[in-house]
Each structure stands twice: as structure tokens, then as C-alpha cells.
C-alpha positions in Angstrom: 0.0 0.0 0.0 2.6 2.3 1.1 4.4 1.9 -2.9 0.8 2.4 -4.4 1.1 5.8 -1.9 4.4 7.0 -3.3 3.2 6.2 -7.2 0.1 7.4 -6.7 0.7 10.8 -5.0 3.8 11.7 -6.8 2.5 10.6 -10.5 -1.1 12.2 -10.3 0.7 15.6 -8.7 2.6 15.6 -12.0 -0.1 14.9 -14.6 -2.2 17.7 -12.8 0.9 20.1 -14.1 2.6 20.6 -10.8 6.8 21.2 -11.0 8.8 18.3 -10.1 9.9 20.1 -7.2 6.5 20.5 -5.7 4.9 17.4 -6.9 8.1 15.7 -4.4 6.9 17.7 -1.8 3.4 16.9 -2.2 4.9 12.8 -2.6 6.2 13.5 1.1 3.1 14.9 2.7 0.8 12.4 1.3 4.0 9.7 2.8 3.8 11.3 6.6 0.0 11.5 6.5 0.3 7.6 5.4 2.7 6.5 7.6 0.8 8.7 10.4 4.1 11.2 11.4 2.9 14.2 9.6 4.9 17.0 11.2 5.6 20.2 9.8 9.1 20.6 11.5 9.6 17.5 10.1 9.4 18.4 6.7 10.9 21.8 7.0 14.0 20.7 8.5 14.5 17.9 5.6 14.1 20.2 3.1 16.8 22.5 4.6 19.0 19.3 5.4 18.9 18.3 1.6 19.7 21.8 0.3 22.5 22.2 3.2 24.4 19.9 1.5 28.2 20.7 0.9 29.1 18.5 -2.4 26.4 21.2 -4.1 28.1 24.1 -3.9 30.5 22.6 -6.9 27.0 23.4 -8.8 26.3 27.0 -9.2 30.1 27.1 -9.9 30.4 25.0 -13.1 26.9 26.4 -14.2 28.5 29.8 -14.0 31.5 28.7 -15.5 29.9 27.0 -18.8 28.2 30.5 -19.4 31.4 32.6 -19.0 32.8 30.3 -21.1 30.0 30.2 -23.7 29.8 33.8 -23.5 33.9 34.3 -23.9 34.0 32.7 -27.3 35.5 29.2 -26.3 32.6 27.6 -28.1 33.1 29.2 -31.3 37.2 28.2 -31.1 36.5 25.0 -30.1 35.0 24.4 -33.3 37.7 25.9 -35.2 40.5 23.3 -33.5 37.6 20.8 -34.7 37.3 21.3 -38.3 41.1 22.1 -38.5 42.0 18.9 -37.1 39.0 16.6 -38.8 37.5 18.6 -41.5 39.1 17.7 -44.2 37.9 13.7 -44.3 34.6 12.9 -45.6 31.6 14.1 -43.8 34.4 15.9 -41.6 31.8 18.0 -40.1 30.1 15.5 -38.0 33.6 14.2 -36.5 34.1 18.3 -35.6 30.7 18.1 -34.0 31.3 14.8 -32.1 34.7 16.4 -30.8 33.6 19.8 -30.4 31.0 17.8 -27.8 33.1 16.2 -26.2 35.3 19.4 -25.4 32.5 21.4 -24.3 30.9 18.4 -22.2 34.4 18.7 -19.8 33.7 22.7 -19.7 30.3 23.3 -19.3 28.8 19.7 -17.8 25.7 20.1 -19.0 24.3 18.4 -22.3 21.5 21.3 -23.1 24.3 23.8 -22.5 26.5 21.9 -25.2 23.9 21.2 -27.4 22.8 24.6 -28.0 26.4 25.6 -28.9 26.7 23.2 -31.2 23.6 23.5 -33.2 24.1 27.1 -33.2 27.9 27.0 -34.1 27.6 23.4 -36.3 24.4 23.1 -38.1 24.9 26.2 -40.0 28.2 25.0 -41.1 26.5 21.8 -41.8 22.9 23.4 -44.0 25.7 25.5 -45.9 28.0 22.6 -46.6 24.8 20.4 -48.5 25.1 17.8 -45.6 21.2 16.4 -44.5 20.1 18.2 -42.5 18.3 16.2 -40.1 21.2 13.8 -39.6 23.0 16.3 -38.7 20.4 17.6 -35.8 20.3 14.1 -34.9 23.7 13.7 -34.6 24.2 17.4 -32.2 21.7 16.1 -30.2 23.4 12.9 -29.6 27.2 14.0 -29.2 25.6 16.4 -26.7 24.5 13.9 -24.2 27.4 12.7 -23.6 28.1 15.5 -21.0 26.3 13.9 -18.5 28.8 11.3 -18.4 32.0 13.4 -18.6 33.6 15.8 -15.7 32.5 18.2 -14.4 28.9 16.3 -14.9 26.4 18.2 -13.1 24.4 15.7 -13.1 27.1 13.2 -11.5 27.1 15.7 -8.8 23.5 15.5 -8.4 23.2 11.7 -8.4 26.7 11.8 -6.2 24.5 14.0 -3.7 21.9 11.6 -3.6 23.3 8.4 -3.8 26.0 9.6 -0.6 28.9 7.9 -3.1 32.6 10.3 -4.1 32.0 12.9 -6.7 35.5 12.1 -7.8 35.2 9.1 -8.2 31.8 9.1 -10.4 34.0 11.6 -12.4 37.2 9.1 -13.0 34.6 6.4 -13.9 32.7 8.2 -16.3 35.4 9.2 -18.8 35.6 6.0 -20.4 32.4 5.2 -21.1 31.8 8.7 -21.8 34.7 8.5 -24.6 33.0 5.2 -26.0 29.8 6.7 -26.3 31.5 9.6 -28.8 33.5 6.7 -30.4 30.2 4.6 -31.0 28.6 8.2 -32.7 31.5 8.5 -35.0 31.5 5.1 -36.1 27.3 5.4 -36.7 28.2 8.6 -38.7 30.7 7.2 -41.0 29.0 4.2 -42.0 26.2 7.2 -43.4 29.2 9.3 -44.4 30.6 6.7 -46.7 28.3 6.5 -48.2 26.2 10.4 -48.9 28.0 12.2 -52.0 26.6 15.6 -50.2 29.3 14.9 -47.3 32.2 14.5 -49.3 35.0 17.2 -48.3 36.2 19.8 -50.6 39.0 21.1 -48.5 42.5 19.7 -48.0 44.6 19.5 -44.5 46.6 22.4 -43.7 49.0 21.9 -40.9 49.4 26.0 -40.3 45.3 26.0 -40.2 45.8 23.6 -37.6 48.3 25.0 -36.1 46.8 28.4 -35.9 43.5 26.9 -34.3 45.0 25.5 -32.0 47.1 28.9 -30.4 43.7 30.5 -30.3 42.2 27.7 -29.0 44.8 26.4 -26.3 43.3 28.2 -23.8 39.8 26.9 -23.6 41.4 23.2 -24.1 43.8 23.7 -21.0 40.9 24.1 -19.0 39.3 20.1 -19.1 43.2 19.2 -18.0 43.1 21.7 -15.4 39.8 20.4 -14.0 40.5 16.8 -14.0 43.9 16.4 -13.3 43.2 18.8 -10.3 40.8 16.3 -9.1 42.3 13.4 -9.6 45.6 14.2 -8.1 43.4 15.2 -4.9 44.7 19.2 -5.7 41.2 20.2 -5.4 37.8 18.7 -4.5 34.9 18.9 -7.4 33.5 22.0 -5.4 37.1 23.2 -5.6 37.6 22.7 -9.0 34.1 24.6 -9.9 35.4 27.5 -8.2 39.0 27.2 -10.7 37.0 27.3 -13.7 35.2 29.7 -12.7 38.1 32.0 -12.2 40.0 30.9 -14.9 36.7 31.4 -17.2 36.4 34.8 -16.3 40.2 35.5 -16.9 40.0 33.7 -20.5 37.3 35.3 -21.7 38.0 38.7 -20.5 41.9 39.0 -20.7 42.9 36.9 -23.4 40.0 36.3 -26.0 38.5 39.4 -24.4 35.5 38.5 -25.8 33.6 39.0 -22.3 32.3 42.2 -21.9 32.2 43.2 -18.1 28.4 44.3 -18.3 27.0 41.1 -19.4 28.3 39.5 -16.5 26.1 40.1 -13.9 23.3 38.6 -16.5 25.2 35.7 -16.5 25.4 35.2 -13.0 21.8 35.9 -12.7 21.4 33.1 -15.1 23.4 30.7 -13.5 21.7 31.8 -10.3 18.1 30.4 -11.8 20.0 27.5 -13.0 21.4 26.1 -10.0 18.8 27.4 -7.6 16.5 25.3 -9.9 18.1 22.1 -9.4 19.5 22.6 -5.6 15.2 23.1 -5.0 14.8 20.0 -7.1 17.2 18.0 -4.4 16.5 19.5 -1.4 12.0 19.0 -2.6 13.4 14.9 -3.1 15.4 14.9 0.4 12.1 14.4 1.6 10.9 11.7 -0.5 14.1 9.9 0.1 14.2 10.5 3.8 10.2 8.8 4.0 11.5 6.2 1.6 14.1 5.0 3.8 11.2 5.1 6.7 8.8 3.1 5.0 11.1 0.6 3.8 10.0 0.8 0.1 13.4 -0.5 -0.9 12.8 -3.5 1.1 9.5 -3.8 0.0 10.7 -4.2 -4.0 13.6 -6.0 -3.4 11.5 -8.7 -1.6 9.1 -8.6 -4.7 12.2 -8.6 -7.3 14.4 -10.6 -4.8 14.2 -14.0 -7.2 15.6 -11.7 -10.5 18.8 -10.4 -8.1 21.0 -13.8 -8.5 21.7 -13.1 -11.4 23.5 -9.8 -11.5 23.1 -9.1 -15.5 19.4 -10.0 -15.5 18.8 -8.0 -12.5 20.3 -5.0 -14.2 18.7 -5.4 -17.1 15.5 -5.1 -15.5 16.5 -1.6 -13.6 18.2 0.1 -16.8 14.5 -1.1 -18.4 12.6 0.9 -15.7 15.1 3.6 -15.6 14.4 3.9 -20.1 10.7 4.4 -19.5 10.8 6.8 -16.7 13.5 9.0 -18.7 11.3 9.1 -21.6 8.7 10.7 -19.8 11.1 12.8 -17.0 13.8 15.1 -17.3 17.4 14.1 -16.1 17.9 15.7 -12.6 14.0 14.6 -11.6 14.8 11.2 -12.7 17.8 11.0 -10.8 16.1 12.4 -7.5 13.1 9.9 -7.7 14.8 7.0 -8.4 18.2 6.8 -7.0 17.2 6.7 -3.0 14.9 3.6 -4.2 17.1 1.7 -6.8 21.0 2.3 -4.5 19.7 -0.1 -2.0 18.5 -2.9 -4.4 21.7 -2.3 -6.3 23.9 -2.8 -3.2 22.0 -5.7 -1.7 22.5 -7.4 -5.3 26.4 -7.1 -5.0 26.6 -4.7 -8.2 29.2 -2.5 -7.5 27.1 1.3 -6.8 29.6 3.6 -9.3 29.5 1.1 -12.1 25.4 1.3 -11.4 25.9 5.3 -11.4 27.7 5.1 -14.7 24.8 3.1 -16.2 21.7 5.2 -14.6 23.3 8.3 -15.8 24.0 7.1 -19.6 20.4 5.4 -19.9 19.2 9.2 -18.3 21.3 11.2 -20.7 19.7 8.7 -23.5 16.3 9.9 -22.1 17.2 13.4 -23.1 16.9 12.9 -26.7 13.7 10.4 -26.4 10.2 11.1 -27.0 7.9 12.5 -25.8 9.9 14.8 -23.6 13.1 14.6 -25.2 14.7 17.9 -23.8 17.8 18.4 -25.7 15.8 17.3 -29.1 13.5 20.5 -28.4 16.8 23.0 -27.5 18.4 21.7 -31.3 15.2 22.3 -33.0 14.8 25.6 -31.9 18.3 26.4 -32.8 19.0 25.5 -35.5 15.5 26.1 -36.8 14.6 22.3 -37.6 11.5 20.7 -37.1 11.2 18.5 -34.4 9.7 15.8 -36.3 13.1 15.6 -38.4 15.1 16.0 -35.7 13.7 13.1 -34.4 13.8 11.2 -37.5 18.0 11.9 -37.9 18.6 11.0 -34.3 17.2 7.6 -34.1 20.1 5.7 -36.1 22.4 7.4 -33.1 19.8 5.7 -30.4 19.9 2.5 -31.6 23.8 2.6 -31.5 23.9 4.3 -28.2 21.0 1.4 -26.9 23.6 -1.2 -28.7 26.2 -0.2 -26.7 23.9 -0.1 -23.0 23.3 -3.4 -23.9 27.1 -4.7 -24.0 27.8 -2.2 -20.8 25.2 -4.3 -18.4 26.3 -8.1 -20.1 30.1 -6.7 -19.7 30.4 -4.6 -16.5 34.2 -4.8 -17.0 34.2 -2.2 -20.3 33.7 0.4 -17.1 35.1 -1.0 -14.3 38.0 -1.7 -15.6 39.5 1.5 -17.1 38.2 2.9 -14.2 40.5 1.0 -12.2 43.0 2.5 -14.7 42.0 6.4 -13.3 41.9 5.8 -9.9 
């Protein structure tokens, strides 16, 4: 009964066109009333407790630092180092795109952030160059989802908060899955390359192009290295390391692309502001939730029901990553992460599947949410870019799903593809 509570309270508060944030809250009062321990105090000091939380600070400081950084021309050099570098092979514009993505994904952290960039930067390049244009849309869309999975992943910090496991460490294990998932696009892309006459290059390699891309854009690639390598030689905490970018964002854009202009920046700040505030509401509204979960033993409650499927490890998380597909194509990332995590960690760890190689797979299946229907987030921010209709955006991304849903597959029959270069980062 108390499951059919939880469901119940938190799905109807959301069809009625409540925000996630408040349809949580609502989850939790219709919880205490069940569980008879309503208390105001209660649920005023959880909701302080889950905001009070130390690891998300590192938030508002890498969403301020991916809009200096967008607003400092890195975005637009980025892509310049790109099609320097790759441009000149055949359908050379969809290899800039996939490693323009992954460049900005270790800036900014967020996949809408990237994704708007690109298609803004990108798809004009791509419309003017004869290449299809909604493969192309498909394609941003997809290279930008692989932020999620790369550092300084806000949503990594989000899931670390909520799942109590090292930010760090969620970081150093979600490069190389991160770096398969680009590798997986480009190979998708250049079986359609090979094969499209309207992708064919007409420009040669120039090593002093190359070269000259690369000194204007040397600054905004030092800043990834700074960021990890900083973490992962214990210099500087995740919350630390937002707070470097940050500075070194504003210095960038201001001093040496001077690009920045000093009036816009209180804008940006205020946009950062709405950003972060957004989300830390978003954890602090599912503190709640997770706190009565814990009370009411739902965990327990599952796990007895799904206890037979948890022998077998591969079968068992098969059956999560298949939940966790049809809740992201109706949720965003950071409410999905909120509802499900304080109910799936303890099934996970009472199954013997190792928690940050079960954060590595919730977040890539989330980040695949993003650019499926009906909600499909980052699909809607590249339509309305790069002025495409959603319908063929759609239509262009679904070879890059299927490869992308390939690939989730072999992750969950072979755990080791992330576990063990992640062993290799530690």
C-alpha cells in the first residue's frame, strides 16, 4: 500500500501540471499522512537538510563557469580546432561536431548547455556545406548527451548527492564510457558518411590552419586538464575545482579572447543563479521523499518482490536500466535522478553490483532519455536552434539511439568495459 502511496501521490501531482519540485513535496506529505508522522518541523528541516548539503556548492560554480565560457568565445574556437583537425575527411563536419561535444561536455557539464552551442555553431556549417540536415540535428543532439557522463557532470554531482557515493570518483569512472559513447557516434556517422555524396569534403589538411586553431584555441582546451587532473591528483575537491574554472573562465574570456564584456556578466550570473537554484530546490524537494522512503522501507519492499531476479546480476540490471528507459522518456534528467536513486541504491547494493558502475549506467540510460520522446529535452533545445523541425530531428537521431542502446546493452552483459578503465583512473 505504502508503494501504491508514493506512485500514486507523486505521478497524479505531476499529470495535474505541478513542477517536479512540488509534486516531491506533495509525494512527502501524502507519505507522513500515510505513515501517520505528519509533522511540519519534520518536513521543513528535511528540506533545509537536503539543500544544506556541501558537495552542491561545486553546482552553481560550473553552471557559472559553462556561461562565462559560452559567453567568452570558447565555443566558437572550439569548433575551429575541430574542423582544422578533422575537417578535411569525408563528412568531416560531423567528426568536428562529435569532438567539439566532447570538449565542451568537460567545460560546461551540462548536455543542453553543449547542445545549443553546437547546433548554433555546427548546423549552419553543416545546412551550408549540402550535408542532410536532419542527420546532422540528430547527430548534435546525440554528441551532446554525452556530457552527462563526462567531468564536471552536473548531473554526476547531483546523483553523487543523492546516492552519498565520491564525486571524484563518479568523475574518473565516467570518462571512459563517456569516450566510447562519442566513439560509437562516430563510427554510426561514417558508415552514413561513406556513403552520402553531399558529405564529401572539398578542402585539403593544412597543418598551419591547424596549427593556428590550435594557439587561439589552447586556452579553452587547458581548461578540461586543469579540471581533472586537479581532481584526480586530490589538488582540489569537485567544489574546488568549480570555483578554478570559474576564475579561470572569467580571466580567458575577459583578458585573453577578451571577448567577455564586463556588463554582461552580472546577467550571467543571474542566469546561473536560476539555473542552479533550480536544481539545488529540485534536491532539497526529493530529500524528503528519500528520507520517507528510507522510513517506510520501500526498498525492502521491492527487493522482496524482485528478490528472485537479483542472483543473477546481469538480468537484474537489465530489469532496472529497463525501468530507468521508460521513466526517462517521460522525465527530465535531474527529476529522474532524484526519484529513483534513494529507491534503486539499496536494491543495487544488496544485489552485489558495484554502486559507481550502477551510477555510470543510470546516468548514460538518463542522458539517452534526453533525446527520447515524448519529452526529449535536448531534441526540443536543437530544433529551436538550428531552426529544424522536431519531427526531423527526431527522424535523424534515431540511427544514433539504436547505437547508443547497442552499446547499453554490451555495458550491463560486460560490466568490465567500465570497471575496468576505471580501475585505470583511480
Amino acid at each position: 500500500m505504502t508503494i501504491v502511496v508514493f506512485v500514486a501521490s507523486l505521478c497524479g501531482a505531476m499529470l495535474l501540471g505541478i513542477p517536479v519540485a512540488f509534486s516531491l513535496l506533495i509525494c512527502g506529505v501524502f507519505l507522513m499522512i500515510h505513515l501517520d508522522i505528519f509533522d511540519v518541523q519534520i518536513l521543513a528541516e528535511n528540506v533545509l537538510d537536503g539543500a544544506n548539503n556541501y558537495p552542491l556548492m561545486a553546482l552553481p560554480f560550473f553552471v557559472f563557469a559553462g556561461e562565462l565560457m559560452n559567453a567568452g568565445g570558447v565555443s566558437k574556437r572550439i569548433v575551429n580546432v575541430a574542423i582544422a583537425a578533422v575537417g578535411h575527411f569525408r563528412g568531416g563536419l560531423g567528426y568536428v561536431a562529435v569532438f567539439a561535444a566532447l570538449v565542451l561536455a568537460s567545460i560546461s557539464g551540462s548536455a543542453i548547455a553543449d547542445c545549443a552551442a553546437l547546433a548554433a555553431v555546427v548546423i549552419p556549417l553543416m545546412r551550408r556545406s549540402g550535408y542532410p540536415v536532419p542527420l546532422s540535428a540528430g547527430l548534435i543532439s546525440s554528441a551532446g548527451i554525452v556530457a552527462p557522463l563526462l567531468p564536471p557532470s552536473i548531473a554526476f554531482v547531483v546523483f553523487g548527492v543523492a546516492a552519498e557515493l565520491s564525486i571524484t570518483r563518479l568523475f574518473m569512472t565516467g570518462i571512459a564510457p563517456g569516450l566510447m559513447m562519442a566513439a560509437t557516434l562516430m563510427v554510426t556517422w561514417y558508415f552514413y558518411a561513406r556513403k552520402d555524396e553531399r558529405m564529401a569534403s572539398t578542402t585539403a589538411f593544412d597543418f598551419r590552419t591547424l596549427l593556428r586553431a590550435l594557439r587561439e584555441g589552447v586556452w579553452a582546451l587547458i581548461l578540461p586538464v586543469i579540471v581533472v587532473g586537479g581532481m584526480k591528483s586530490g589538488m582540489f575537491t569537485p567544489t574546488e575545482a568549480g570555483v578554478v574554472a570559474v576564475v579561470y573562465s572569467f580571466f580567458i574570456g575577459l583578458f585573453v579572447y577578451r571577448e567577455l564584456k564586463l556588463p554582461v556578466v552580472p546577467g550571467l550570473l543571474l542566469q546561473a543563479a536560476k539555473t542552479a537554484s533550480t536544481i539545488m530546490f529540485l534536491v532539497a524537494a526529493a530529500y524528503v521523499s528519500a528520507w520517507l522512503i528510507t522510513v517506510a522501507n520501500i526498498p525492502q519492499e521491492i527487493g522482496e518482490t524482485i528478490a528472485p531476479f537479483m542472483e543473477n546480476k546481469i538480468l537484474f540490471m537489465f530489469i532496472l536500466m529497463v525501468v530507468v528507459f521508460l521513466v526517462g522518456t517521460a522525465l527530465d534528467l535531474t527529476p529522474t535522478i532524484l526519484i529513483l536513486t534513494p529507491v534503486m541504491m539499496p536494491l543495487v547494493k544488496q544485489a552485489g553490483i558495484d554502486p559507481y558502475y550502477f551510477g555510470v549506467m543510470f546516468m548514460m540510460n538518463n542522458a539517452i532519455g534526453l533525446i527520447t520522446p515524448p519529452v526529449g529535452t535536448v531534441l526540443n533545445v536543437v530544433s529551436g536552434v538550428a531552426r529544424v523541425e522536431l519531427d526531423q530531428v527526431i527522424k535523424g537521431m534515431l540511427p544514433f539511439l539504436l547505437a547508443y542502446t547497442a552499446l547499453l546493452f554490451l555495458f550491463v552483459l560486460f560490466p568490465q568495459l567500465i570497471m575496468v578503465p576505471a580501475g585505470w583512473l583511480r
